[in-house]
C-alpha positions as CSV (number, residue, x, y, z in Angstrom):
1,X,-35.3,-60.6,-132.7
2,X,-37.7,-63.0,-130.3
3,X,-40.0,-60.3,-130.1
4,X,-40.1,-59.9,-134.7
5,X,-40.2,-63.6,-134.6
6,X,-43.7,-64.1,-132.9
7,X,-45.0,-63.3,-136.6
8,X,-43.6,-64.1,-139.9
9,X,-42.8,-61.2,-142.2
10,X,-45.8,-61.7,-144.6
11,X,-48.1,-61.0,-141.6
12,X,-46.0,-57.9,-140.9
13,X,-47.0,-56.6,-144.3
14,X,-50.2,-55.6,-143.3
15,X,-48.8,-53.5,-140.8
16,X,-47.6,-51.3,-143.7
17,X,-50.8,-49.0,-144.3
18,X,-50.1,-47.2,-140.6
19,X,-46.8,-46.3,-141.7
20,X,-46.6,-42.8,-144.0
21,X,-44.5,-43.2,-147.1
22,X,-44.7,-39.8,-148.1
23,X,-47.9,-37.3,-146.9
24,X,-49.1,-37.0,-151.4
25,X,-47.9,-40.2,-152.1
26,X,-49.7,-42.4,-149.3
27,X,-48.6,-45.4,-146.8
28,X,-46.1,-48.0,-147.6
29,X,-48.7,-50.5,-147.7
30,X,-49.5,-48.4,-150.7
31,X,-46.0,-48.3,-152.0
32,X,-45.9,-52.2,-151.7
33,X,-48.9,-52.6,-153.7
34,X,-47.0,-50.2,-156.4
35,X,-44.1,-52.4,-156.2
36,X,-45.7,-55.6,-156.7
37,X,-47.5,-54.1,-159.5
38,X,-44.5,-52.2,-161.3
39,X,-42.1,-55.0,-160.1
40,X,-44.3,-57.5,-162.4
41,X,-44.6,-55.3,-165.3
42,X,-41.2,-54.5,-165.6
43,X,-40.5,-58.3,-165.4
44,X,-42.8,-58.9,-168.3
45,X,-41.4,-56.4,-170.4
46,X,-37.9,-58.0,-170.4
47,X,-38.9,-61.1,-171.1
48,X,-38.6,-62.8,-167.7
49,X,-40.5,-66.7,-167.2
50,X,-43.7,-67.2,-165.1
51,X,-40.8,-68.3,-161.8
52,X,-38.9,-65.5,-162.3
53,X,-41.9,-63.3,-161.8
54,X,-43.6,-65.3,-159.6
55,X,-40.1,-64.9,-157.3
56,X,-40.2,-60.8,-158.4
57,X,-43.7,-60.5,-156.9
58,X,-43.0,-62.2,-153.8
59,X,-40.1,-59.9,-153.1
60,X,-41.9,-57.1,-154.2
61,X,-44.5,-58.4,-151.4
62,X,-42.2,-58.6,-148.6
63,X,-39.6,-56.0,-149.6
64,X,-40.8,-53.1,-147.2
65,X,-42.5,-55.6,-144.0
66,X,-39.0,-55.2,-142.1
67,X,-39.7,-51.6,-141.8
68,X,-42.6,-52.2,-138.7
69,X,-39.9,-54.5,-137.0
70,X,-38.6,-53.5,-133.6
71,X,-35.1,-54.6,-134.7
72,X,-35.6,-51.6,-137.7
73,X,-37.0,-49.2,-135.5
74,X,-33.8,-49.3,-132.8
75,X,-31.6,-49.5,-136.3
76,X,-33.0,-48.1,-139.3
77,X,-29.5,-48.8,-140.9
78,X,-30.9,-52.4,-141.0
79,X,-33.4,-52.4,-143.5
80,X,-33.7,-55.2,-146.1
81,X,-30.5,-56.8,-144.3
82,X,-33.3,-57.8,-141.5
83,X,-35.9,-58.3,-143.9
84,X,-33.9,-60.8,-145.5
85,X,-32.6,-62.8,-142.0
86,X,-36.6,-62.8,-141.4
87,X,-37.3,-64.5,-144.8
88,X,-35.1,-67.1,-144.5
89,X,-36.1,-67.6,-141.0
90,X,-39.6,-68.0,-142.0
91,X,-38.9,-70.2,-144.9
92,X,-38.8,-68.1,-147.9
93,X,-36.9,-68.6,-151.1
94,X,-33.4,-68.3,-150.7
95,X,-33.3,-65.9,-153.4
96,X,-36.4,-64.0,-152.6
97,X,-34.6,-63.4,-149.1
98,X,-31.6,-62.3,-150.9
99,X,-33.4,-60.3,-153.1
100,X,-35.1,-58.2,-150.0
101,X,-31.8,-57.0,-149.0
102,X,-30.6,-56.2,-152.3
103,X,-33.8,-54.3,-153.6
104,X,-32.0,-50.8,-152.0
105,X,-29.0,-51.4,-153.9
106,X,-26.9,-49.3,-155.2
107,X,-27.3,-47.6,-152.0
108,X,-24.4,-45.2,-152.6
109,X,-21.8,-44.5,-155.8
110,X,-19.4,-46.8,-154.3
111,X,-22.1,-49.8,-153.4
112,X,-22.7,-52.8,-155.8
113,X,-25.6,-53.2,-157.8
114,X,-28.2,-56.1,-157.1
115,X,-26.8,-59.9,-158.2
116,X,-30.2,-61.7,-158.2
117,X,-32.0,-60.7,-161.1
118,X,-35.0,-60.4,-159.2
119,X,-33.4,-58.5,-156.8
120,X,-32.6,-56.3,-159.9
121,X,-36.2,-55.7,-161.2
122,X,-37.5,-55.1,-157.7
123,X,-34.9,-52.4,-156.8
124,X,-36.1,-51.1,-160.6
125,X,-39.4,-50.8,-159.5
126,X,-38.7,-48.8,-155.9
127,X,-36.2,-46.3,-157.9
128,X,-38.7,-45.9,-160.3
129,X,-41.5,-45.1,-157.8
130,X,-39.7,-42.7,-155.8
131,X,-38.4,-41.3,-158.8
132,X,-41.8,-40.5,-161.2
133,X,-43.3,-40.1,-157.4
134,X,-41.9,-37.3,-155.8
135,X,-42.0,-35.6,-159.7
136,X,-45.6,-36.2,-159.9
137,X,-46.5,-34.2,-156.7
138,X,-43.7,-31.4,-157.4
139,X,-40.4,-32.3,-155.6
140,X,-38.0,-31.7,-158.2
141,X,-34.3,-31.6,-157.2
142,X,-32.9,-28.0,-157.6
143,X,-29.6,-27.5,-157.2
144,X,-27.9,-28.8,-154.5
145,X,-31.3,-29.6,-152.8
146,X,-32.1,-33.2,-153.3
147,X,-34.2,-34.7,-150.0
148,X,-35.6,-37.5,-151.2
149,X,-32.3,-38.6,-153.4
150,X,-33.5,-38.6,-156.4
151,X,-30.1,-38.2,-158.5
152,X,-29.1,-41.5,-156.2
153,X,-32.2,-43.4,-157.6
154,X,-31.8,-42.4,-161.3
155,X,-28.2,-43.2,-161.6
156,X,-29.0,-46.7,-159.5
157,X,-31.7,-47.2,-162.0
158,X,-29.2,-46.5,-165.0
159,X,-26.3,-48.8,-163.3
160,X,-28.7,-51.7,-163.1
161,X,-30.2,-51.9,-166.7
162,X,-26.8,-51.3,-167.9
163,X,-25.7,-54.1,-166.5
164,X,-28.3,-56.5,-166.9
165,X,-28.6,-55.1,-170.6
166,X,-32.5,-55.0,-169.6
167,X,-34.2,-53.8,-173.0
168,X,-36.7,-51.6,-171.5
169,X,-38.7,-48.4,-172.6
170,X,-38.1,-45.7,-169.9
171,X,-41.1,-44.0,-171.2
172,X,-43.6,-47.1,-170.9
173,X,-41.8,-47.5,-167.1
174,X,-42.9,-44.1,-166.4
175,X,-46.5,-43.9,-167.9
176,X,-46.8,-47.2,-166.2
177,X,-45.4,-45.8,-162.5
178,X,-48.0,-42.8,-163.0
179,X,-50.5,-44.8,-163.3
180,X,-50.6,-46.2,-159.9
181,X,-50.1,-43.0,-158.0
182,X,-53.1,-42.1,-156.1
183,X,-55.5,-39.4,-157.3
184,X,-54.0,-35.4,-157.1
185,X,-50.9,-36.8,-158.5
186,X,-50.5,-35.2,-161.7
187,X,-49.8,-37.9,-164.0
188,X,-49.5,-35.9,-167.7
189,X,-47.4,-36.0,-170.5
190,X,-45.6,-33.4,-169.1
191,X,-44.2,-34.6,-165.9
192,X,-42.9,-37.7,-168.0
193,X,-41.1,-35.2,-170.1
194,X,-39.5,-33.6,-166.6
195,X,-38.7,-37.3,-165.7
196,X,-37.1,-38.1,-168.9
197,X,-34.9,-34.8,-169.1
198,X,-33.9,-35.6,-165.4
199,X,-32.8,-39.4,-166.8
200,X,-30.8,-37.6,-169.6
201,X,-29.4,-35.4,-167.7
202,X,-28.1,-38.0,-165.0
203,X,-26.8,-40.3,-168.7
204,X,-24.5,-37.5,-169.9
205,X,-23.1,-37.4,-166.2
206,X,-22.9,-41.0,-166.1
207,X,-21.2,-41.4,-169.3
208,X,-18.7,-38.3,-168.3
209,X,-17.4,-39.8,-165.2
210,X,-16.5,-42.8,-166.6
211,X,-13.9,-41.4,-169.1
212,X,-16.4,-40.9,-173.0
213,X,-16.0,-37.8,-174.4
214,X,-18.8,-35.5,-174.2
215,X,-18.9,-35.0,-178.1
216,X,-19.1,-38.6,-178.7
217,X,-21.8,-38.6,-175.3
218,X,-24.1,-35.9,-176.8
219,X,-23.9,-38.0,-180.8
220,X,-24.9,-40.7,-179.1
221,X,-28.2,-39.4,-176.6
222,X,-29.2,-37.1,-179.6
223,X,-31.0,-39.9,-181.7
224,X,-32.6,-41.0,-178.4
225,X,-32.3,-42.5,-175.1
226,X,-35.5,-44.9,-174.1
227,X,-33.4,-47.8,-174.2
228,X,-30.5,-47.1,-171.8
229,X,-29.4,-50.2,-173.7
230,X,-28.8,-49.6,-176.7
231,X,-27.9,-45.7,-176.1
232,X,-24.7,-47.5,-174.1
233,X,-24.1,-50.3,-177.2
234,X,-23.9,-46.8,-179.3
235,X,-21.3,-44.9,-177.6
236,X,-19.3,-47.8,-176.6
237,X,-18.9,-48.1,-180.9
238,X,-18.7,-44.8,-181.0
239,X,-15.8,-44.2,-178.4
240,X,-14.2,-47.4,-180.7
241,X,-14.6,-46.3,-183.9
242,X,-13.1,-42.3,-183.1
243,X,-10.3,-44.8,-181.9
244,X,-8.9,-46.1,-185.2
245,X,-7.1,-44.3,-188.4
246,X,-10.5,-43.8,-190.4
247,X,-12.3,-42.0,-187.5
248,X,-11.5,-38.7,-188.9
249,X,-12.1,-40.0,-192.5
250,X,-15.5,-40.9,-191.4
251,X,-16.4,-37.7,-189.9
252,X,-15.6,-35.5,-192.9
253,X,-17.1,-37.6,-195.0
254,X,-20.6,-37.6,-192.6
255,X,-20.3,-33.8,-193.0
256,X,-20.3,-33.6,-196.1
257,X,-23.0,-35.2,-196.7
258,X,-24.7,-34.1,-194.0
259,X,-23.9,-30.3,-195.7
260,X,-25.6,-31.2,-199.2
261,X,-28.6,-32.9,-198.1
262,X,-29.6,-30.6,-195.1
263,X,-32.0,-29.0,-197.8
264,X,-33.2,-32.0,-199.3
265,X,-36.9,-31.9,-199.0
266,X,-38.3,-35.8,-200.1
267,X,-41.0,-35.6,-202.5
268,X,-44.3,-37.1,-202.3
């Protein structure tokens, strides 16, 4: 701890570019610079004020200087938790500190999701970039096999827009996340596609566990899924409507119609 102390966490950040993130993906001074960029976008794009994502950036900032720390090195477990007891030793926000530790939450199925909204969009932005990432350069969970915990990342990203009800287009996240990898990442249409079908996926499985049917999961996801949002405002009417006396009503009656128009070609 005296030994961290001699210099504050901002001036630890620099540090950052020595340390290897991931061989195709560069250093974690690189990663920061993603997540300062992506942190501030996504911030925007829900409609956050100039402090929130002033706060968002600064987090974003510091979120990964604990990592060069001695105290991190001897126990890695630390991370964030020391980042934060470092920011508010150096006189950061109280909430930006808190925010540092939070920005790996959900760490696990049974750990909380962030509380600090900025917090929230920071821990966004790292899922996000490990996520469309590792995809981009062609590790792609199969099976069991899953080093970089991927599936932990997407359903982490899922539990915190559902409950912040963040309005946000997963597509323009990851065309935006692609953007900033460095160059021999391939950054086409087509690994958003893989992305997207890997978010989907992950949805159902969501939705499953926590007790929908997976009649009323698969209605729901087929019109579309960008906005996790809305997609989880859908079901939850749907799982109420199939509840009450007209529910079956209603569903002949939709397949009726359904049956008659099927042909219908509009003119003009």
């Amino acid at each position: 701890w005296k030994e961290d102390r001699r210099t504050t966490l901002a001036d630890k950040v620099a540090k950052l570019s020595a340390v290897t993130f991931q061989e195709k993906l560069g250093s974690y001074g690189d990663r920061t610079r993603h997540l300062e960029d992506l942190a501030a976008f996504i911030a925007r794009r829900t409609g956050q004020p100039e402090d929130v994502i002033a706060k968002v950036e600064r987090v974003a900032h510091l979120s990964k200087a604990d990592l060069v720390t001695h105290m991190v090195y001897e126990f890695p477990s630390l991370q964030g938790l020391m980042g934060r007891e470092y920011a508010l030793a150096d006189g950061e926000d109280a909430e930006v500190a808190r925010a540092i530790a939070e920005h790996y939450k959900p760490r696990s199925i049974g750990d909380d999701e962030p509380e600090t909204l900025p917090g929230s969009i920071v821990a966004l932005a790292d899922k996000f970039d490990a996520l469309v990432g590792c995809f981009a350069v062609g590790f792609i969970p199969t099976g069991s096999q899953d080093p970089y915990g991927l599936r932990r990342h997407t359903q982490g990203i899922l539990r915190i827009i559902m409950k912040q009800t963040f309005a946000l287009s997963l597509r323009e996240v990851i065309r935006h996340t692609l953007s900033l990898l460095p160059e021999g990442a391939d950054k086409s249409d087509k690994v958003i596609e893989q992305v997207l079908s890997f978010i989907r996926d992950r949805l159902y499985q969501h939705f499953l566990d926590a007790g929908a049917p997976h009649e009323l999961i698969r209605a729901a996801l087929e019109p579309g899924f960008d906005d996790v949002t809305d997609l989880k405002r859908r079901l939850d009417s749907l799982v109420e409507l199939s509840a009450t006396p007209d529910w079956n009503r209603l569903a002949v009656a939709v397949e009726r119609t359904h049956n008659i128009t099927r042909d219908f070609t509009p003119r003009g």
